[in-house]
C-alpha positions in Angstrom: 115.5 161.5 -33.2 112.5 162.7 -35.6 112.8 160.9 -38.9 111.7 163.4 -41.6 109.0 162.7 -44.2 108.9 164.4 -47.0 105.9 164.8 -49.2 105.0 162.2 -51.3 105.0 163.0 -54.8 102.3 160.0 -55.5 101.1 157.2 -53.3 101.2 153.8 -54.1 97.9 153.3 -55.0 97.9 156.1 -57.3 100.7 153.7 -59.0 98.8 150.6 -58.9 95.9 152.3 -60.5 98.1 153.8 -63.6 99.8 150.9 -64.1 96.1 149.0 -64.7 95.4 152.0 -67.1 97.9 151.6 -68.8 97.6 147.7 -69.3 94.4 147.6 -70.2 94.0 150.8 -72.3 94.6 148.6 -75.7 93.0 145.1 -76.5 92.2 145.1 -80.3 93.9 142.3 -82.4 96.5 142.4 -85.3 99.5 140.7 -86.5 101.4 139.2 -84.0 104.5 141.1 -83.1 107.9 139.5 -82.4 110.5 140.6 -79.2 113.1 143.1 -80.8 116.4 142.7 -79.3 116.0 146.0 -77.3 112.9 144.5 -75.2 115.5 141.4 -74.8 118.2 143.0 -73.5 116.1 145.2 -70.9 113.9 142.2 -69.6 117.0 139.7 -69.6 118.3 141.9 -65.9 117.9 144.0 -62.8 118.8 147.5 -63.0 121.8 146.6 -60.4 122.6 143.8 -62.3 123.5 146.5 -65.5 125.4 148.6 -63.2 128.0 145.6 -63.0 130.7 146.0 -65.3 130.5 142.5 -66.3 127.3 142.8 -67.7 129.0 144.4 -70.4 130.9 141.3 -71.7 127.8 139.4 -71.6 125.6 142.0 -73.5 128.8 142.2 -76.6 129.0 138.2 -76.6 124.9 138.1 -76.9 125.1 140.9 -79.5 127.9 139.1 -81.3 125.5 136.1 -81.5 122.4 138.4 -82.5 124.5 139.6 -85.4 125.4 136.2 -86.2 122.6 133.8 -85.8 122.9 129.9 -85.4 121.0 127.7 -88.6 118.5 126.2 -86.7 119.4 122.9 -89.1 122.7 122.5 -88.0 123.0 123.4 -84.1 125.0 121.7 -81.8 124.6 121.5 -78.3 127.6 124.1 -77.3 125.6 126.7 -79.4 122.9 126.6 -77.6 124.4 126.6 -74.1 126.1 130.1 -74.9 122.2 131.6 -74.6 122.1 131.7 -70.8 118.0 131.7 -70.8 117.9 128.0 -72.1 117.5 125.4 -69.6 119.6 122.1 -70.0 116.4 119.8 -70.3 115.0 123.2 -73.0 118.3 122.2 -75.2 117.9 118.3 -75.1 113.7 118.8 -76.3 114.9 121.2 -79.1 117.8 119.3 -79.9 115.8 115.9 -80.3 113.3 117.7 -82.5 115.5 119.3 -85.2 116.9 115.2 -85.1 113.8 113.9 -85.8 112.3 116.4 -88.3 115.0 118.1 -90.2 115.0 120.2 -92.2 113.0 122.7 -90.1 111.3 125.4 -92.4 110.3 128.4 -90.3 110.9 129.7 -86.7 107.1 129.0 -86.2 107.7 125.1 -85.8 109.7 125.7 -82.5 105.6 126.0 -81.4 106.3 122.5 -81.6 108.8 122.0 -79.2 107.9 120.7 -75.6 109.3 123.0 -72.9 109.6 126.3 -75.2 106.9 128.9 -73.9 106.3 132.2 -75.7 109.0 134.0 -73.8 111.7 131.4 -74.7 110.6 131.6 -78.0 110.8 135.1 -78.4 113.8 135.4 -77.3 114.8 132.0 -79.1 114.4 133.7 -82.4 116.6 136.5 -81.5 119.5 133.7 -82.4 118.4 130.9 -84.9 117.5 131.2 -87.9 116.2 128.4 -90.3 118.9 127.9 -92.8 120.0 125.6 -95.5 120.8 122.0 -93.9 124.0 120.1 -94.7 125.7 123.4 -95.6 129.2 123.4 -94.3 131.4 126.0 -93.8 134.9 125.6 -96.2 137.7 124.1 -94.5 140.3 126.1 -93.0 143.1 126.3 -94.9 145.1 129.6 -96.3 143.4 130.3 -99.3 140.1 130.4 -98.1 140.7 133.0 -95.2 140.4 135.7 -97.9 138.1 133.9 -99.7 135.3 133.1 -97.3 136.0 135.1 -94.4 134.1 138.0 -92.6 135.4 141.8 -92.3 133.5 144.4 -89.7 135.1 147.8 -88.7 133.5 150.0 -86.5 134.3 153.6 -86.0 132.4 155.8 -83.3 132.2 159.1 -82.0 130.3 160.9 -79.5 130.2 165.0 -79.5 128.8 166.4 -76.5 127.2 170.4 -77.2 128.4 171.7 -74.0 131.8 171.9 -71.8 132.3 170.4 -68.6 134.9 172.6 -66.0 137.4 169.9 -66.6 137.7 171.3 -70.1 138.0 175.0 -69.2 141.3 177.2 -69.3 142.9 177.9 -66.0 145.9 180.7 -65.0 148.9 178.5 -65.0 149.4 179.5 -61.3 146.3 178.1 -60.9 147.2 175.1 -62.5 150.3 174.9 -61.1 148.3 174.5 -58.2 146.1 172.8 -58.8 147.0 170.3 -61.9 144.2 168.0 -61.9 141.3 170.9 -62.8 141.8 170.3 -66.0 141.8 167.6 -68.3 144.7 166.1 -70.8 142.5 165.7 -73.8 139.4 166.7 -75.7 135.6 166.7 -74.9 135.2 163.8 -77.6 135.0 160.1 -77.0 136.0 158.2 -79.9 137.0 154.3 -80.5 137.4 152.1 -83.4 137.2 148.2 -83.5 137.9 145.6 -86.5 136.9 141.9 -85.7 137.8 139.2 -89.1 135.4 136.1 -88.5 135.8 132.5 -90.4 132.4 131.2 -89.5 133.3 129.9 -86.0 136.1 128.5 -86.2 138.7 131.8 -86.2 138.4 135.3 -84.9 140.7 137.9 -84.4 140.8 142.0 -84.7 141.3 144.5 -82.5 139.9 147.9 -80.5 141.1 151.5 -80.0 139.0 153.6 -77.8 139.8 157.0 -75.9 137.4 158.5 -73.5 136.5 161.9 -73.3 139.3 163.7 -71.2 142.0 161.7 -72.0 145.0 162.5 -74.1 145.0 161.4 -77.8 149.0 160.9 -79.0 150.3 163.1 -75.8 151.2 162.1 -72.5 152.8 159.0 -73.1 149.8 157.7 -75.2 151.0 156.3 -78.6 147.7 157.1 -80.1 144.4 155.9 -77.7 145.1 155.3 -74.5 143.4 152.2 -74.8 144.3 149.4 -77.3 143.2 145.7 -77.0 144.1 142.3 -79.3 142.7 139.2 -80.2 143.4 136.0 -82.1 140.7 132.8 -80.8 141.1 129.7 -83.2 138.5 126.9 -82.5 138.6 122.9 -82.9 142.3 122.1 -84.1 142.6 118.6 -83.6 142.5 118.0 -80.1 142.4 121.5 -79.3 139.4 123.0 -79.0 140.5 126.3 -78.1 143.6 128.7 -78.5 143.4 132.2 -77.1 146.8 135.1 -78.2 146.6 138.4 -76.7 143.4 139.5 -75.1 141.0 137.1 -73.1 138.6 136.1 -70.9 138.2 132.7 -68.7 135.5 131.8 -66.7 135.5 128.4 -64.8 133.3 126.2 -62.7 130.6 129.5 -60.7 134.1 131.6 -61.2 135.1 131.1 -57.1 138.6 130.6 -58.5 138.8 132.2 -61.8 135.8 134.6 -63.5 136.3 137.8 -65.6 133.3 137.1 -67.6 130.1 137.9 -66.9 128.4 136.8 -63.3 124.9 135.8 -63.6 122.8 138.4 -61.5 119.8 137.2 -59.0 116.7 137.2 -62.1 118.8 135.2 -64.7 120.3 132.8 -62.2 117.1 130.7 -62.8 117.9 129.8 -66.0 121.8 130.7 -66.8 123.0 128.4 -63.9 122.4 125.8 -66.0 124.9 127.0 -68.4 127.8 125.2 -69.4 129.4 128.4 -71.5 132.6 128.5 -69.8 136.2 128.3 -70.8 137.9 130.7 -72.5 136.7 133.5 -74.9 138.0 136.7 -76.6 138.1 140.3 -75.3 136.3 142.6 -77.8 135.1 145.0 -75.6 136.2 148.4 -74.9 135.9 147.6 -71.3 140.0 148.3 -69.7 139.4 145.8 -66.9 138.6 142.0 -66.4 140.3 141.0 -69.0 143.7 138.8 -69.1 146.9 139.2 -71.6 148.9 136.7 -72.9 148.4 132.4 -74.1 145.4 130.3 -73.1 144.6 126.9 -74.8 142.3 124.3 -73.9 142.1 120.4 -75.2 140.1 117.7 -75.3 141.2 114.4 -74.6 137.9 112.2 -75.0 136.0 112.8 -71.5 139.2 114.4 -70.2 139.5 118.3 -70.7 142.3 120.3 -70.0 142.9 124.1 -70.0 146.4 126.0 -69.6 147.0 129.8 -69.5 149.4 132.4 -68.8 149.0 136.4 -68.5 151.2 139.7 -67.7 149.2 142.9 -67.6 150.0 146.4 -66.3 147.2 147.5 -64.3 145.9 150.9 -62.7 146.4 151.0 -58.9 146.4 153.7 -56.2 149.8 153.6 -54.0 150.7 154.8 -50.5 154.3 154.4 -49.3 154.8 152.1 -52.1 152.1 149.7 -51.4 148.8 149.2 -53.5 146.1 150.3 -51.2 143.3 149.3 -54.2 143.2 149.2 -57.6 141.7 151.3 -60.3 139.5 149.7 -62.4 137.5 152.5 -64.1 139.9 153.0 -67.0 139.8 156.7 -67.3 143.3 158.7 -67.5 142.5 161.8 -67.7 143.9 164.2 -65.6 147.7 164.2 -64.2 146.3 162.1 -60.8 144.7 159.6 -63.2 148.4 159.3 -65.3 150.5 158.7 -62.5 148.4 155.7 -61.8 148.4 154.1 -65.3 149.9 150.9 -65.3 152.2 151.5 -62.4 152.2 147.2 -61.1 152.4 144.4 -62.7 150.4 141.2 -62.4 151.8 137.9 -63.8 149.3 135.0 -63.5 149.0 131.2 -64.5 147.0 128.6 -63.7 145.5 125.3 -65.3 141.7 123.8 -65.0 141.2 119.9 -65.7 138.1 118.1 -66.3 135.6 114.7 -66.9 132.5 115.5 -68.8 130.1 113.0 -69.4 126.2 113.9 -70.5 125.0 113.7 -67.1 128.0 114.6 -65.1 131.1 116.4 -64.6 133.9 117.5 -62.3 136.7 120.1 -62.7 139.9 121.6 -61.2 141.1 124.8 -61.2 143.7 126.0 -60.0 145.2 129.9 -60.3 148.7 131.3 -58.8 149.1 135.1 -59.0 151.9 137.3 -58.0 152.4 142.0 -57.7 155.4 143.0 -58.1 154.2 145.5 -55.6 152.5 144.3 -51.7 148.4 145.2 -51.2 148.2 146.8 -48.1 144.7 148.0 -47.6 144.5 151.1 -45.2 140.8 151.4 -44.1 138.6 149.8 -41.3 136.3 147.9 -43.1 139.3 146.2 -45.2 140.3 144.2 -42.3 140.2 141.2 -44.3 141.1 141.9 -47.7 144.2 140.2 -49.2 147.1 141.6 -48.1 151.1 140.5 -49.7 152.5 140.0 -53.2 151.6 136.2 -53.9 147.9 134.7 -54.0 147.0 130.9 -54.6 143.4 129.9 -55.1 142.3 126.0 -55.7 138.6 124.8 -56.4 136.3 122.0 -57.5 133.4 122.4 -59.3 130.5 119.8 -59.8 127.7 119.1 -61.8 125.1 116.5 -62.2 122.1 116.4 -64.1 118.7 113.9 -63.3 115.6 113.8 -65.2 114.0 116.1 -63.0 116.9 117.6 -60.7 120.8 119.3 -61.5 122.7 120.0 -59.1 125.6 122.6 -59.6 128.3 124.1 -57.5 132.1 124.7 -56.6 134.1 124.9 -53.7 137.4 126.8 -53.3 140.3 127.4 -51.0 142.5 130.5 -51.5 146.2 130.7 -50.3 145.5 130.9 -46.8 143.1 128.3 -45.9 139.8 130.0 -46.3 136.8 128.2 -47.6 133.9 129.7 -50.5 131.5 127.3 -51.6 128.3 128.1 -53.7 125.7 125.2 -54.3 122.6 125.4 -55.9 120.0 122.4 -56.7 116.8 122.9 -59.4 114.5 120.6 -59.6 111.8 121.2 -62.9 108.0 120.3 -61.9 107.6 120.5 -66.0 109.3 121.9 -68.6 107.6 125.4 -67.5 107.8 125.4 -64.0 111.2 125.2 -61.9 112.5 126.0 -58.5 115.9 127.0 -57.9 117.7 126.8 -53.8 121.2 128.4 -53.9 123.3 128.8 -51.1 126.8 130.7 -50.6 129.4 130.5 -48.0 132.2 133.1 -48.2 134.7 133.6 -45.8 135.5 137.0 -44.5 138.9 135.9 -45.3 138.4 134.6 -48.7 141.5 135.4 -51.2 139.5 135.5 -54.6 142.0 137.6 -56.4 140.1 136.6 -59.7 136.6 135.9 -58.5 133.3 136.2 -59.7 130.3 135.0 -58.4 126.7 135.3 -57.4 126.7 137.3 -54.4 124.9 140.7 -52.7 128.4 142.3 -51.0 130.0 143.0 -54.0 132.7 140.6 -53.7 133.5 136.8 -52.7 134.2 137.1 -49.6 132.7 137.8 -46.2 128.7 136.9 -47.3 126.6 133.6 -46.3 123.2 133.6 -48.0 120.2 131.7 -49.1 118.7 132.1 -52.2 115.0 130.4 -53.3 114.1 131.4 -56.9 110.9 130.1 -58.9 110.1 130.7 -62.7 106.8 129.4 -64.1 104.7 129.4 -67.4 101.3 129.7 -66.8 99.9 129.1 -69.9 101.5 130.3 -73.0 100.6 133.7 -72.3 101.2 134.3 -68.8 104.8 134.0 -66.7 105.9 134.5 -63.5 109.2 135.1 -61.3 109.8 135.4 -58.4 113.0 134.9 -55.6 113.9 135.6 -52.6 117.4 136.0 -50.9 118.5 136.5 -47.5 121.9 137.4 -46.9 124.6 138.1 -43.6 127.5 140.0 -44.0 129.9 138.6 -40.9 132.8 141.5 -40.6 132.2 144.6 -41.3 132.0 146.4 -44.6 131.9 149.3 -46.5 129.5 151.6 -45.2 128.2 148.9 -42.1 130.7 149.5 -39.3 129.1 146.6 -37.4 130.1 142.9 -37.9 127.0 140.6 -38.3 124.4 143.1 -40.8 121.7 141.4 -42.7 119.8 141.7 -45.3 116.8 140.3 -47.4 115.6 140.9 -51.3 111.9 139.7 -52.6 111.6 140.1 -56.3 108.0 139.1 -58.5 108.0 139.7 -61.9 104.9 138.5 -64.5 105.6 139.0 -68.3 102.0 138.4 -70.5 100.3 139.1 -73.3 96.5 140.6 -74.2 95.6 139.3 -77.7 98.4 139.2 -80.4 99.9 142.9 -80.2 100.2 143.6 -76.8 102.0 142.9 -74.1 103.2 143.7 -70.6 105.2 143.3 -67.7 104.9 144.1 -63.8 108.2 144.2 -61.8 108.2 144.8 -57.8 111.4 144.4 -55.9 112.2 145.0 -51.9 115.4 145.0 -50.6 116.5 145.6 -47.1 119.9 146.1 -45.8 122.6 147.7 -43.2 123.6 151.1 -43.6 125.9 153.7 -41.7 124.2 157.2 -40.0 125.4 159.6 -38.4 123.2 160.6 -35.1 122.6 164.1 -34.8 122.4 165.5 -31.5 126.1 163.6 -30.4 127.7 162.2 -33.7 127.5 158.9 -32.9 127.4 156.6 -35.7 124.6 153.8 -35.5 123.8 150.9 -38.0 120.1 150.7 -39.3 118.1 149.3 -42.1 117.8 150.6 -45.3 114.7 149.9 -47.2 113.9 150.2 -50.5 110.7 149.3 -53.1 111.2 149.6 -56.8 108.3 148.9 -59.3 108.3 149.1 -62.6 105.1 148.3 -65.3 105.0 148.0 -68.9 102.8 148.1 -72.5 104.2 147.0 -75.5 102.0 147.5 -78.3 102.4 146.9 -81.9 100.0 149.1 -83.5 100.7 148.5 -86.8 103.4 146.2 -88.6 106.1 148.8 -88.7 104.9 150.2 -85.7 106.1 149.5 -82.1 105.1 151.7 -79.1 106.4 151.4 -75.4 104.7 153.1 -72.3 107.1 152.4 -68.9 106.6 153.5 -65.6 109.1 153.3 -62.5 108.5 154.0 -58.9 110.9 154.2 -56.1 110.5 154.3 -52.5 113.0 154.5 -49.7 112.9 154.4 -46.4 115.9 155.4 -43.9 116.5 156.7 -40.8 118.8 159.6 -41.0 116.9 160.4 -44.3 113.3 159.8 -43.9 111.0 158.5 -46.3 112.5 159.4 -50.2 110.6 158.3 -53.4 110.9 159.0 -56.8 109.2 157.9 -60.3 109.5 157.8 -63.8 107.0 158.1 -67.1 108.6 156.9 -70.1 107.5 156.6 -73.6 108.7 155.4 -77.1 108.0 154.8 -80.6 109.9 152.9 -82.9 109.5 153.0 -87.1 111.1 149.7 -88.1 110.1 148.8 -91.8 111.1 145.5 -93.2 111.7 146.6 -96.5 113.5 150.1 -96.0 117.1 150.5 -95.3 116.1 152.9 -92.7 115.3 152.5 -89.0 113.7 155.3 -86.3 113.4 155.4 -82.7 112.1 158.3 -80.6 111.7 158.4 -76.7 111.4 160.4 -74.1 110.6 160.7 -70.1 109.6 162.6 -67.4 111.1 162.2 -64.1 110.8 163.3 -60.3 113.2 162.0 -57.8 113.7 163.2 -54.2 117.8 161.9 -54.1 120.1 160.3 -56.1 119.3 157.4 -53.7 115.8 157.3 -55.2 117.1 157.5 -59.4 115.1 155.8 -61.7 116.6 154.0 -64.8 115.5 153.9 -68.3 116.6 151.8 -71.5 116.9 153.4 -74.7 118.1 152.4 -78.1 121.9 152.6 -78.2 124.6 152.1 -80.9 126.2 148.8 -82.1 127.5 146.8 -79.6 127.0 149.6 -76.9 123.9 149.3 -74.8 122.5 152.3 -73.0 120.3 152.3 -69.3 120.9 156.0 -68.0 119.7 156.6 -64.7 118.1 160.1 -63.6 117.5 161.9 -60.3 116.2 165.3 -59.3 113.2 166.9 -61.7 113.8 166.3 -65.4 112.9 165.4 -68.7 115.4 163.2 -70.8 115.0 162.2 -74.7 116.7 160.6 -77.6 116.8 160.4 -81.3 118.1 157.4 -82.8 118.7 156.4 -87.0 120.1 153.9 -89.0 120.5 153.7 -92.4 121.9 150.9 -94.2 123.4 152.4 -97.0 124.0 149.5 -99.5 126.0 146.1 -97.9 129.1 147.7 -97.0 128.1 150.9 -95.1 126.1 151.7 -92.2 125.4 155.0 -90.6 123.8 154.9 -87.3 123.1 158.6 -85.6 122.0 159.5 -81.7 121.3 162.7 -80.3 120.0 163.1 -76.7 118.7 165.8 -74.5 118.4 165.9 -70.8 116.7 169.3 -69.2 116.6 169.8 -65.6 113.5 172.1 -63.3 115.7 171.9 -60.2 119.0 173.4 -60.5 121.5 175.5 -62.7 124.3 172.9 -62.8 124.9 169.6 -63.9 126.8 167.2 -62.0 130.0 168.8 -59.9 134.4 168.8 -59.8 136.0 168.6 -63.3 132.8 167.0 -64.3 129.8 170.0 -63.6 128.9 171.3 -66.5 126.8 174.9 -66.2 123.5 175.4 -67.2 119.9 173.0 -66.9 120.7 171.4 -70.2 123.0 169.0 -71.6 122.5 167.7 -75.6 124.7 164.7 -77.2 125.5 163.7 -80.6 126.7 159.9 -81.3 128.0 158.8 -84.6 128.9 155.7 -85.8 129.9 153.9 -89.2 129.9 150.0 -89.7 131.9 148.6 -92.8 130.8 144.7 -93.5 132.3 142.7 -96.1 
């Protein structure tokens, strides 16, 4: 069989020889610019890694702690293990110098702090400030809850200019028909969320949020079709932690119990040293991973022990009364989408024990969770999924940490005997140079109701793989990472019929600076794995590899204090056998107005972009609204841009506003089903209000 080629739209060299333009186009001097917490959040992860729904809690807990920085004078040592970018030995240097030369005055002294390159700083400064020292927050008692607590309410809204054919009138023979044409609600998306803080010690609030489509008070809905509820107290006595109504747990590397965030294949380097586990509060609007009902953890000198307890309805398609999967996207908006709401129920307990010392620890989970309706999945490649009512699942995880080396991993067995085991060991040359070796086992048979871990296949189950990862600082203005992972699927799986498929991913990234204003970053990533075709000249289906090169380059310039402007270009190219050689790219820019002594804030951007398939898209991160981050990905011929505004009205308010266009040179309708909207263009409006008191 001929593989087609199509014509390539530019070559790689022509790429290589932009991306030095572009590097090099600026060299003068100025002031030196800090890391905004837009450059953080796109640098911190892959563009698969933000496709993860999990990435989502992490980005809300990392904005929460943006929002509300840690006094550099009076950290402690579980502060800074929540920023999943500092290493263990990073925490102990800073740690020991805020000891030995408190107070600290100004962000600049962490200059002065062995181990901390630029980057680390940077993205340090996102989260400390240098504060007041011996200033302690007021007891908690009653009458200071009013007194010295912390109100935020957020209400958002987004208002697309166009109608998608889920939203158009239909006959009602037609719709008798066919009912699911049409959708139950309104165009608009709209959500509110209240979160009461007493420095860190309490929290509790709540969200509403209804997606576009979905019935607002109708259909069952009392209101949203979404509503989610939190109370987290902190430190009482011997309890550290109690969780009421909406929460998260993640324990051990989450091969027994994870519904947090899983750390992706570029920040593994650094977050597997994190010890941010245990429980913590569901603020997000996301409808899934989360739990409902009592957790509470203690702390019995060395000896740690964590209890919980949660009944959810959740989403799940049926056949013949069974649940073949279940529905995790959260979107109810057509009579299909109702009739799965909530339709089984999931009670679940467990406990986790632990020893901590400094050096060392050891834990125990253990997690028991029971359907009041059987799985029974019905396709091929779900051979080995978890089939019944009841699931059991019982791990150990480990850590030890040397001078030089730690040593981290877990190993679990679920209700029927099979074993998952993930183990890494880093070992630091220096305090800027570290190698990481992870390796996973996974059995096909695995029954991870509640897992979450580092892995390629998209669950915890039927993957063994080898993972080598390096991050160095050469020089303060010059870093490098790089990894690669090689990976074997044993049974087969979705979209590889044949048992046995591997795979491999190389990833180099270096991050640098040219004088004080500017700098850059070069990104190149291969990955090569199993994929289905289809042969054409007797339908036979065959298994071949799927290749695929993504690289992406940078300029960050500051060019004046208020100033910041951002030049990004992506390239794409993949290589298959039923599909020929596809490639795509992507020429972004942006300009951001952020004066330090306005209330007011401007961003602008915009893009041009030329994509052979969806399986070439290119991604893109823009400025988004509070709490809500933004990476759109686009395919086909284009251009996409954004407006974004805040202004800070006085202490209480603030307005923030959105609008974004995306115009297509390649067809006359956007997207397709309920969701196809007609025309080349599509604009939205966001809006969003923040109340602070």
């Amino acid at each position: 069989m001929e593989r087609e080629n199509r014509t390539l739209l530019v070559t790689p060299v022509q790429i290589w020889l932009i991306s030095c333009l572009l590097l090099f186009m600026v060299v003068h001097k100025s002031a030196a610019q800090s890391l905004t917490w837009e450059e953080f959040v796109e640098r911190m992860t892959t563009e698969e890694e933000r496709e993860q729904t999990s990435w989502q809690h992490l980005y809300e807990e990392l904005a929460e702690r943006h929002a509300h920085p840690f006094n550099l004078n009076e950290l402690t040592r579980e502060q800074l293990e929540t920023l999943p970018f500092l290493t263990s030995e990073q925490i102990e240097e800073l740690l020991a110098y805020v000891y030995v030369h408190k107070p600290v005055l100004t962000l600049s002294e962490l200059q002065l702090v062995e181990g901390l390159d630029y980057d680390t700083r940077a993205m340090l400064s996102l989260f400390v400030y240098a504060g007041e020292a011996g200033k302690q927050t007021a007891p908690l008692r009653w009458k200071n809850l009013g007194k010295y607590g912390e109100h935020e309410f957020i209400a958002r809204v987004d208002i697309p200019f166009y109608y998608r054919k889920g939203y158009y009138r239909y006959p009602p023979d037609v719709l008798e028909q066919y009912p699911n044409r049409r959708y139950l609600g309104t165009r608009f998306y709209h959500s509110i969320r209240y979160q009461y803080d007493y420095g860190t010690r309490l929290s509790a609030g709540f969200v509403a949020e209804n997606d576009a489509g979905e019935p607002f008070f109708g259909c069952g809905n009392k209101g949203y079709d979404f509503y989610s509820y939190y109370f987290l107290l902190h430190d009482v006595g011997r309890m550290r932690t109690l969780a009421l109504g909406n929460y998260r747990l993640n324990f051990g590397q989450g091969l027994v119990m994870n519904n947090q965030f899983v750390l992706g294949k570029q920040s593994v380097l650094t977050g597997i040293y994190s010890r941010n586990k245990g429980i913590k509060k569901h603020s997000s609007t996301s409808e899934d991973d989360y739990l409902r009902g009592m957790a509470a953890a203690w702390q019995f000198g060395r000896v740690g022990l964590t209890g919980f307890y949660s009944f959810r309805e959740r989403d799940a398609t049926l056949k013949d009364e069974f649940i073949t999967s279940l529905k995790t996207d959260g979107y109810h908006r057509t009579p299909l989408d109702m009739s799965k709401k909530h339709n089984v129920h999931n009670h679940l307990a467990g406990l986790h024990l632990s020893y901590e010392t400094p050096t060392f620890n050891i834990g125990l989970t253990g997690v028991y969770t029971v359907f009041n309706r059987a799985f029974k999945p019905q396709r091929s490649y779900q051979q080995y999924d978890p089939r019944g009512r009841e699931f059991g699942a019982l791990g150990v995880d480990y850590r030890w940490d040397g001078h030089r080396f730690s040593f981290v991993g877990e190993t679990a067995l679920g209700g029927n005997g099979a074993l998952a085991t993930l183990n890494a060991l880093a070992y630091r040359f220096s305090p800027s140079w570290s190698v990481l070796v992870l390796h996973r086992y996974y059995a096909k048979d695995f029954e991870g109701i509640h897992a979450r871990a580092f892995e390629e296949g998209g669950r915890v189950r039927n993957e063994n793989g080898l993972y080598v990862g390096m991050e160095a600082a050469l020089g303060d203005k010059l870093k490098a990472t790089a990894y690669v992972d090689c990976f074997r699927f044993p049974a087969p799986k979705y979209r590889v019929s044949v048992p046995g498929s591997k795979g491999v991913e190389v990833f180099t990234q270096f991050t640098g600076r040219m004088g004080e204003r500017v700098d850059w970053l070069l990104r190149y990533r291969f990955k090569n794995k199993g994929k289905d075709f289809t042969m054409e000249d007797d339908g036979r289906k065959g298994t071949a590899p799927d290749d695929r090169h993504t690289f992406k380059t940078q300029l960050r310039w500051q060019a004046m204090p208020e100033w910041m402007l951002k030049t990004t270009l992506d390239y794409v190219h993949k290589s298959f056998i039923s599909e020929g050689n596809e490639q795509g790219f992507q020429l972004s820019q942006s300009v951001a107005w952020r004066p330090s002594a306005k209330p007011v804030q401007c961003e602008a951007g915009g893009s041009y972009f030329h994509t052979d398939s969806y399986d070439t898209r290119v991604y893109s991160y823009e400025r988004g609204l509070l709490y809500t981050f933004s990476f759109p990905s686009s395919y086909g011929h284009g251009v996409h841009a954004y407006l974004w505004g805040s202004w800070s009205v006085n202490k209480l308010f603030t307005v923030i506003v959105k609008y974004v266009y995306t115009g297509y040179f390649d067809r006359d309708r956007i997207g397709s089903g309920t969701q196809e909207i007609e025309g080349r263009h599509k604009q939205d409006l966001q809006l969003q209000l923040r109340v602070r008191f």
